[in-house]
C-alpha positions as YAML, in Angstrom:
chain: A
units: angstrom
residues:
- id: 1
  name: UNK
  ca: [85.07, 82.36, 4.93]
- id: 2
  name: UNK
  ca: [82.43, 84.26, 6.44]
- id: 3
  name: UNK
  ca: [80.64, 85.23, 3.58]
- id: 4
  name: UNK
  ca: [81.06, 81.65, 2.01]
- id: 5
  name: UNK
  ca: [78.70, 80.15, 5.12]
- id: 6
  name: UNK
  ca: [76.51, 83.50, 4.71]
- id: 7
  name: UNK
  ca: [75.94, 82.33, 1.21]
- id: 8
  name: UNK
  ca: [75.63, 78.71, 1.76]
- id: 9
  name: UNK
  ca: [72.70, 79.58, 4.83]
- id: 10
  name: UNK
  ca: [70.55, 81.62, 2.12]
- id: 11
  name: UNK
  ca: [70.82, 78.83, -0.21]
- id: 12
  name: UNK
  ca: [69.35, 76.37, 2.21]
- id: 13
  name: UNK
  ca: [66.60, 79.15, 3.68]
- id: 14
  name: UNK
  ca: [65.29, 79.44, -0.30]
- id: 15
  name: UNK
  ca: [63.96, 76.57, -0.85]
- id: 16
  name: UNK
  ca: [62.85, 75.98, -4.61]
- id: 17
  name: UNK
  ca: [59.11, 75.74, -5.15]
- id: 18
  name: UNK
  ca: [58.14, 72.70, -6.43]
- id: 19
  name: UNK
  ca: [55.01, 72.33, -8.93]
- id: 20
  name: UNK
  ca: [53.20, 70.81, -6.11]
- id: 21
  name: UNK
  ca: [53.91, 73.98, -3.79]
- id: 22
  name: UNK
  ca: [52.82, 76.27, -6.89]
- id: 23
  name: UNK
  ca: [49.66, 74.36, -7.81]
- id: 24
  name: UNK
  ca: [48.16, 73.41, -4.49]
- id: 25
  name: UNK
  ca: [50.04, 75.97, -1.42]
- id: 26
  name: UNK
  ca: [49.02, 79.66, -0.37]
- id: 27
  name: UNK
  ca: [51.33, 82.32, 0.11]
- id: 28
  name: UNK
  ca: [51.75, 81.30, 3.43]
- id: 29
  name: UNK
  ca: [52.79, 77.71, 2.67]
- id: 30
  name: UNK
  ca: [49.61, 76.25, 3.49]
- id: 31
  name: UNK
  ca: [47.87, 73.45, 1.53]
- id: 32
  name: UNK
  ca: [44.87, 74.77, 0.13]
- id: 33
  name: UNK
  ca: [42.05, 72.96, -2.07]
- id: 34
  name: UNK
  ca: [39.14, 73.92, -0.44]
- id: 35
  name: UNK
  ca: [38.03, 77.71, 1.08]
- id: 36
  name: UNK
  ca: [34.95, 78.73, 3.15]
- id: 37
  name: UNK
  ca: [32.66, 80.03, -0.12]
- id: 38
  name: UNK
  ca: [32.77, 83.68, -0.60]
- id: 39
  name: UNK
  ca: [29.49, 85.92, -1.48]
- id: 40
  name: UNK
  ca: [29.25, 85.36, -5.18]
- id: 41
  name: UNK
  ca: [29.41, 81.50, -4.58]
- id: 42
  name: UNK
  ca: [26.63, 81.46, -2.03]
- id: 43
  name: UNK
  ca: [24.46, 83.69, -4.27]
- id: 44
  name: UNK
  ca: [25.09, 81.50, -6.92]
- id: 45
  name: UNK
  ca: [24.12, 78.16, -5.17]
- id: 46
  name: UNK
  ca: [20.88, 79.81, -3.30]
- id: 47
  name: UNK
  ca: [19.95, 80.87, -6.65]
- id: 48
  name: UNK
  ca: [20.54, 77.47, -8.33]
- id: 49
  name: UNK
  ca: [18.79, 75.60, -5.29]
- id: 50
  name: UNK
  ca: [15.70, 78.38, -5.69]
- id: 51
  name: UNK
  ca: [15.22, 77.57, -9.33]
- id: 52
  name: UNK
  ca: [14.08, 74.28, -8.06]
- id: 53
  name: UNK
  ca: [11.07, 75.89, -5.83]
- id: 54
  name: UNK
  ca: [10.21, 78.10, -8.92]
- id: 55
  name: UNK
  ca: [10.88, 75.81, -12.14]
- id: 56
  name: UNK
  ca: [8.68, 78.24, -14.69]
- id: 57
  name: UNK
  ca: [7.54, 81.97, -14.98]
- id: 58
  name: UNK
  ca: [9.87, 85.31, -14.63]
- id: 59
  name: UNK
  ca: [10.94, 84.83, -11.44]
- id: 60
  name: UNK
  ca: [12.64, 81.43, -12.46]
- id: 61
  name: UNK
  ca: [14.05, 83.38, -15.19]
- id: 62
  name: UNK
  ca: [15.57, 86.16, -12.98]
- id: 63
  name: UNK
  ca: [16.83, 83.57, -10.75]
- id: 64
  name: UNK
  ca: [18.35, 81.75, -13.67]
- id: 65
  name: UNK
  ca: [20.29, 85.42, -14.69]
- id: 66
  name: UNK
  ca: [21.40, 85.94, -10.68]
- id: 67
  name: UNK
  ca: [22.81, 82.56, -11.15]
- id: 68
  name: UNK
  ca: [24.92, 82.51, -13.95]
- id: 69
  name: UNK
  ca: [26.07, 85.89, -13.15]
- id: 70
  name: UNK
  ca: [27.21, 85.17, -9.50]
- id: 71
  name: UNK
  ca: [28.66, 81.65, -10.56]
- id: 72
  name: UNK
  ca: [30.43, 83.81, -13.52]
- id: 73
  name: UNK
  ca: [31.86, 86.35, -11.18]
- id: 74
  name: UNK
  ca: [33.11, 83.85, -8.22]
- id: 75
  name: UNK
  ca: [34.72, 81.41, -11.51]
- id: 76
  name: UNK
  ca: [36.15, 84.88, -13.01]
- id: 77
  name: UNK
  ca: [37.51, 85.98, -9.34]
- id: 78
  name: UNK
  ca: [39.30, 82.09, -9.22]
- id: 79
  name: UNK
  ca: [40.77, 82.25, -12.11]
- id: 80
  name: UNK
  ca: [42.45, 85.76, -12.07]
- id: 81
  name: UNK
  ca: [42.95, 86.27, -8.11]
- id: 82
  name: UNK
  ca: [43.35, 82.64, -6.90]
- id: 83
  name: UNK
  ca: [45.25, 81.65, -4.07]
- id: 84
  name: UNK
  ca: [46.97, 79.12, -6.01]
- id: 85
  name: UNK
  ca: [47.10, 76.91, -9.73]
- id: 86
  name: UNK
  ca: [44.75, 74.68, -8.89]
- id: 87
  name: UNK
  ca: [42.14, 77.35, -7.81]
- id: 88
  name: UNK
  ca: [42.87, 78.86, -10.48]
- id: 89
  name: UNK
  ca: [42.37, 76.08, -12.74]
- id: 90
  name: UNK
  ca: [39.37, 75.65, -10.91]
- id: 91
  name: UNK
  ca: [37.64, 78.58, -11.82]
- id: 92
  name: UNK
  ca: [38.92, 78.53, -15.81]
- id: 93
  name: UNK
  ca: [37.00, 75.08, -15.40]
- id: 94
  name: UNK
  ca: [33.94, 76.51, -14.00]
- id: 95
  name: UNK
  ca: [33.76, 79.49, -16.60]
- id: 96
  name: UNK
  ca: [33.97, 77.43, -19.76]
- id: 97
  name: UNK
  ca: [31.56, 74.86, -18.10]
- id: 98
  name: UNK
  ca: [29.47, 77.45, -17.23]
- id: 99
  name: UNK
  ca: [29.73, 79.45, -21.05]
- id: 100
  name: UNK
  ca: [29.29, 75.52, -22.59]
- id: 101
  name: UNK
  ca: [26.15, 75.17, -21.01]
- id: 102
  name: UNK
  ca: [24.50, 78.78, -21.58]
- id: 103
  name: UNK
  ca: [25.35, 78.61, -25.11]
- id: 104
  name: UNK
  ca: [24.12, 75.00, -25.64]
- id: 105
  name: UNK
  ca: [20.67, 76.26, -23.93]
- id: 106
  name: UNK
  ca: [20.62, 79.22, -25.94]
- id: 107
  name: UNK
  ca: [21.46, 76.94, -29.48]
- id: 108
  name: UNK
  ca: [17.98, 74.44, -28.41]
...
């Protein structure tokens, strides 16, 4: 009788993960959609945001490479070591956006 109850407690404490839970919860069980921006991010965006202050010459052009690169990397990290399916979507969204875009500026 004992191990009956035993048995019917462990089936109530795991719970079955929903989608939902897989695609937008943490390991810990929190909700997650949005995180502070890690390093390759914040490279990524200053080097976007400089592009604007220098739109022509080489430095434009090495901002343009520190870009993509940094945008690559944080979009690679997201997809492979996200906290989550829907960061993880996330960054498979951002690296074919990303590819789409250098190869359509490379085919002008």
């Amino acid at each position: 009788m004992s191990s009956q109850l035993n048995r019917n407690l462990e089936k109530l404490d795991a719970k079955e993960t929903t989608l939902f839970d897989r695609t937008f919860r943490d390991s810990e069980g929190k909700i997650v959609i949005a995180q502070m921006p890690n390093l390759p991010l914040i490279v990524g965006l200053a080097a976007t945001l400089l592009q604007l202050v220098f739109p022509s010459g080489k430095i434009q052009t090495g901002l343009d490479l520190v870009a993509f690169g940094a945008l690559f990397t944080w979009a690679w990290q997201e997809l492979f070591e996200g906290v989550n399916y829907f960061r993880r979507a996330l960054g498979l969204i951002v690296l074919v956006g990303l590819l789409a875009l250098r190869l359509n500026f490379s085919l002008v």
